[in-house]
C-alpha positions in Angstrom: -7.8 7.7 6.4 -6.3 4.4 8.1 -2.9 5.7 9.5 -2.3 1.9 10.5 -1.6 1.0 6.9 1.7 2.5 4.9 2.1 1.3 1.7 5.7 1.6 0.0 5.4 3.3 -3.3 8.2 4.0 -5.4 9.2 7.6 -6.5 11.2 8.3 -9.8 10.3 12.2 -10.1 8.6 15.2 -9.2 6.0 14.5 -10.5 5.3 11.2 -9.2 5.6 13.2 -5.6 2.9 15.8 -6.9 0.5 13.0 -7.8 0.9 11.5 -4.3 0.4 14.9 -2.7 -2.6 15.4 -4.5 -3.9 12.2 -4.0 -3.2 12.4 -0.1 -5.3 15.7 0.0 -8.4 14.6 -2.0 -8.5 11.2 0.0 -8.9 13.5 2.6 -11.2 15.2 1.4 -9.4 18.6 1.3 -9.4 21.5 -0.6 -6.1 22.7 -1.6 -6.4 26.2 -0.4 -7.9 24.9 3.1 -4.8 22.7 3.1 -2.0 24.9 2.0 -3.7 27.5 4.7 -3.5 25.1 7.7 -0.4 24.0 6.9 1.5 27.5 6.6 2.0 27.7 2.9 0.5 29.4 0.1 -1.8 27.5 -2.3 0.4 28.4 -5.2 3.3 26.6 -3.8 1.2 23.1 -3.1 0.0 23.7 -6.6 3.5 23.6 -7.5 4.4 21.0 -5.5 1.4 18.4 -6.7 2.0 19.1 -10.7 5.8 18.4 -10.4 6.9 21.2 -10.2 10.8 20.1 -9.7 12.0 23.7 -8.7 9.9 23.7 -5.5 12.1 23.9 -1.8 12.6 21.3 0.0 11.8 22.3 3.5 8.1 23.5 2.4 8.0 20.4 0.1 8.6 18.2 3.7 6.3 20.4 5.4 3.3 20.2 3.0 4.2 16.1 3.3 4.2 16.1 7.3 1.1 18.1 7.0 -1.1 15.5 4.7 0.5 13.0 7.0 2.7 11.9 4.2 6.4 10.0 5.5 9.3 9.9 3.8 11.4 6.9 3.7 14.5 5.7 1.7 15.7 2.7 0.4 19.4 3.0 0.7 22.4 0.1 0.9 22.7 -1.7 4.0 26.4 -0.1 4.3 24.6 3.1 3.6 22.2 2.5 6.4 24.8 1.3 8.8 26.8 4.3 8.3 24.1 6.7 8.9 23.2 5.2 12.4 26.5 5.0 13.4 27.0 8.7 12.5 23.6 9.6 14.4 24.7 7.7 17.1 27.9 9.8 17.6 26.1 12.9 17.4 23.7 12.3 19.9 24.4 14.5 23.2 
């Protein structure tokens, strides 16, 4: 998989995040228990996680998607965006 190339796709649910999971895996060439193994989680969770499943937790969703080499990005309001730096700016040690 060409790590040079990101594509921007748009996400409206769960399941639209499953589908990319799954997809992710296979063009890999993975097998989801080989996957969910090396990347600390059990298969039944990235099962959950790549049919939708919109129950799923969010710090295992992020590390099944850091795992697959999957980044999450978000579109926000330039305000939005400004504010956010600014705030990570002041936090900084």
């Amino acid at each position: 998989m060409n790590k040079g190339i990101a594509m921007k796709i748009p996400l409206n649910s769960a399941s639209d995040v499953g589908k990319i999971v799954r997809a992710t895996r296979k063009a890999q060439g993975l097998r989801q228990d080989d996957t969910a193994g090396s990347i600390g989680l059990s298969e039944n969770f990235l099962g959950k996680v790549e049919k939708g499943n919109e129950s799923v937790q969010w710090g295992k969703l992020f590390q099944a998607m850091k795992g697959l080499g999957i980044r999450v990005y978000l579109d926000v309001p330039d305000g939005i965006a400004l504010q956010n730096n600014e705030q990570n700016q002041k936090n900084k040690p």
